[in-house]
C-alpha positions as CSV (number, residue, x, y, z in Angstrom):
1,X,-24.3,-16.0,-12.1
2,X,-24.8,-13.9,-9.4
3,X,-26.3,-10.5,-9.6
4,X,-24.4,-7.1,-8.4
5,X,-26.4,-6.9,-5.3
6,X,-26.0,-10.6,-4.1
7,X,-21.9,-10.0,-4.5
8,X,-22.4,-6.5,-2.4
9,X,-24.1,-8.8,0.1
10,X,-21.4,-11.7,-0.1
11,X,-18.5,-8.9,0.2
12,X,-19.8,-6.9,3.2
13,X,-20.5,-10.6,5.0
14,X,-17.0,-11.2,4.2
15,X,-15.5,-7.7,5.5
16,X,-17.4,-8.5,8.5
17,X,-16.0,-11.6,9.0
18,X,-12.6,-10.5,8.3
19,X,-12.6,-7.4,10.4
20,X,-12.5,-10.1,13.2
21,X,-9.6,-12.1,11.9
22,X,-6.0,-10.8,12.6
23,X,-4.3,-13.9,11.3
24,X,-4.9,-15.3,8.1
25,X,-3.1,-17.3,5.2
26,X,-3.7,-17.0,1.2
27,X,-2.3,-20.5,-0.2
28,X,-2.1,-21.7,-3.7
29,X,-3.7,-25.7,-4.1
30,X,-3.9,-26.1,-7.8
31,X,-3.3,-29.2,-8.6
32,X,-4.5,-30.4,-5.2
33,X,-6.5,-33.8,-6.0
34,X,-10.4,-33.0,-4.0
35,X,-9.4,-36.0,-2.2
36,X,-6.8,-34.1,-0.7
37,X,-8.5,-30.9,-0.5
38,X,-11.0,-32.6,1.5
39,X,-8.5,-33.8,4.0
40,X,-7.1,-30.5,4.4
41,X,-10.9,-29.1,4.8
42,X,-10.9,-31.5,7.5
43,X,-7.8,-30.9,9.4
44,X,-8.3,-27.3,9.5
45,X,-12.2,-27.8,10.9
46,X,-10.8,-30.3,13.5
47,X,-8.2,-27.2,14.4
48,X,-11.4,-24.6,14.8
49,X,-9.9,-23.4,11.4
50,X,-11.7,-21.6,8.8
51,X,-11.4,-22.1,5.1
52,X,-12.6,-20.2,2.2
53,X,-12.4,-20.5,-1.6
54,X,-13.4,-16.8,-2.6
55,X,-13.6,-15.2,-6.3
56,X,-10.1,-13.3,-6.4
57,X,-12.2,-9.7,-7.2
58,X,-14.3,-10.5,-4.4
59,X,-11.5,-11.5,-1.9
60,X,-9.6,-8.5,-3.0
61,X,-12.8,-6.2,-2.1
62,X,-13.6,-7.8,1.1
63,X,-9.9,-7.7,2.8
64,X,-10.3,-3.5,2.3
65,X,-9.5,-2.0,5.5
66,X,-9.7,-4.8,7.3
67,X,-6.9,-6.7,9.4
68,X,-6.5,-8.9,6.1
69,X,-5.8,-6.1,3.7
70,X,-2.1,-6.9,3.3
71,X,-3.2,-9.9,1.5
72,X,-4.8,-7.9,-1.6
73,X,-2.2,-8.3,-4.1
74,X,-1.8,-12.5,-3.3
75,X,-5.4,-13.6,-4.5
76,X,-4.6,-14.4,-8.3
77,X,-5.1,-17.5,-9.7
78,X,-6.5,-20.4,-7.9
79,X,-6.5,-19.4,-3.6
80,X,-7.8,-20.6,-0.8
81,X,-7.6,-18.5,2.3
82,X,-7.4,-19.9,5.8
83,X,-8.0,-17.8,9.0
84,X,-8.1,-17.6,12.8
85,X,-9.4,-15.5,15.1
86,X,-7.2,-16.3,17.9
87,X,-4.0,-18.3,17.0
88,X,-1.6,-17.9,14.1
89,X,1.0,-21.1,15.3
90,X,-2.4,-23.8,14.8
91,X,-2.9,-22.3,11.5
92,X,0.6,-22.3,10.3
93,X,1.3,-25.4,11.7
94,X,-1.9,-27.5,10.0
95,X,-1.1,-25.7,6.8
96,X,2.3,-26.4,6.9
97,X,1.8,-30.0,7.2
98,X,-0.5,-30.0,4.6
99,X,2.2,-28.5,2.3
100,X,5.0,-30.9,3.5
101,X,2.5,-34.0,2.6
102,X,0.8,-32.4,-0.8
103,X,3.7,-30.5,-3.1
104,X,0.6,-28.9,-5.1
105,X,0.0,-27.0,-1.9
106,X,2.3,-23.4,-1.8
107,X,1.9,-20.2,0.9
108,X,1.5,-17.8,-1.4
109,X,1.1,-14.0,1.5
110,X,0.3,-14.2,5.6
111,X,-0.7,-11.8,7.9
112,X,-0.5,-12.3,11.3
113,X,-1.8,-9.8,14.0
114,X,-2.5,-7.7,11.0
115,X,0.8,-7.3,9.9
116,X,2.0,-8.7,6.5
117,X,4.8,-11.6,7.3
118,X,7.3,-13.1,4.5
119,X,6.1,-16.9,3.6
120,X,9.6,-18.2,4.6
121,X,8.6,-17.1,8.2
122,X,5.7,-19.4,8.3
123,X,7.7,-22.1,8.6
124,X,9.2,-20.6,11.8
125,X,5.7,-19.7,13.2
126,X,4.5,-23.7,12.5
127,X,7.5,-24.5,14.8
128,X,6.7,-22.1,17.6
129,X,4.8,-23.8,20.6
130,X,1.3,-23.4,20.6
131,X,-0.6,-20.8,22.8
132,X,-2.1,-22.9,25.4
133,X,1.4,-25.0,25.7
134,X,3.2,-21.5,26.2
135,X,0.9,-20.9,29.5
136,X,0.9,-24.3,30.4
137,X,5.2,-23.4,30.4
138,X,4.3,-20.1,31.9
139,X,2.8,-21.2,34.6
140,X,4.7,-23.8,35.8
141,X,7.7,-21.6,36.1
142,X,5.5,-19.5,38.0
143,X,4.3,-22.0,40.3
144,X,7.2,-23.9,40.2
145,X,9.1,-20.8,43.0
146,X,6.0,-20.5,45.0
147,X,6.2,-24.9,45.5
148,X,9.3,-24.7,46.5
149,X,9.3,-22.2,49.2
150,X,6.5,-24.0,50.6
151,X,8.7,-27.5,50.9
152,X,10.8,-25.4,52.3
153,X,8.4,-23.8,54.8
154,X,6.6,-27.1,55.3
155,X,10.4,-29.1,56.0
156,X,11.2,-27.0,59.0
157,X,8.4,-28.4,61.4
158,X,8.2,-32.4,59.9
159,X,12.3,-32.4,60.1
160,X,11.5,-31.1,64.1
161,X,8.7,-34.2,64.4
162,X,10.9,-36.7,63.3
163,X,13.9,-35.2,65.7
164,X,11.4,-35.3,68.4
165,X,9.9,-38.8,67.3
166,X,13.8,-40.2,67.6
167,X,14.5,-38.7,71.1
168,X,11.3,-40.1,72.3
169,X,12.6,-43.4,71.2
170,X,15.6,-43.4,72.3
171,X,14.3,-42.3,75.6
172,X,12.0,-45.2,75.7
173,X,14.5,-48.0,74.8
């Protein structure tokens, strides 16, 4: 058992942590076969995912004024919380996978950006592209204007060589 001090430690570690996490989900696994559980351990590392099985009194005093603190009132029972610093879509998307292939899996609160979200809209946000592929999109559109005025541009003087390359062979023949 661990004495007062270690769980002031283990709390302010926590806040830290959390005060650097806008995007986080509180999920419900009993039932979840440690099989399973591992597997969903493993998909979220190989995501750059973090995953956390906190004492509900502790979780609830860590989130305090941090980005996470709309989550509060979800850690009863058994939770697991799973965070991201930088991208809300990977974690909804992993975790909502996870719950499509293991029923004992259930969203139980979310916060994304800092903000409290309904668990019916995580389904949404697992469908939304992911950040890099909407500036990969981004930037093709951008590019894609500046490539064609430069076909354009670069048409003008290879449609005059091959004009000039047919006169000189007609003038030849």
């Amino acid at each position: 058992m661990k004495t007062r001090s270690e769980k002031d430690q283990e709390i302010a570690v926590l806040k830290e942590e959390f005060n650097a996490t806008p995007h986080a989900l509180v999920i419900d696994f009993q039932g979840l076969s440690v099989e399973k559980d591992w597997a969903m351990r493993g998909a979220l590392r190989a995501a750059n995912l973090n995953y956390r099985v906190i004492k509900n009194t502790i979780a609830r005093r860590a989130v305090e004024g941090t980005p996470l603190d709309g989550l509060k009132d979800s850690f009863t029972g058994m939770s697991g919380l799973a965070y991201s610093t930088s991208d809300p879509v990977a974690l909804a998307k992993v975790l909502s996978k996870v719950a499509k292939e293991n029923d004992k899996v259930k969203f139980r609160a979310a916060v994304v950006d800092g903000k409290a979200i309904k668990v019916k809209d995580i389904e949404a946000l697992a469908s939304l592209p992911s950040k890099e592929e909407l500036i990969s999109k981004l930037m093709y559109v951008l590019n894609s204007g500046a490539q064609r005025i430069a076909t354009v541009i670069n048409a003008v003087p290879r449609n005059l060589a091959v004009v000039v390359d047919q006169i000189a062979k007609q003038k030849s023949a």
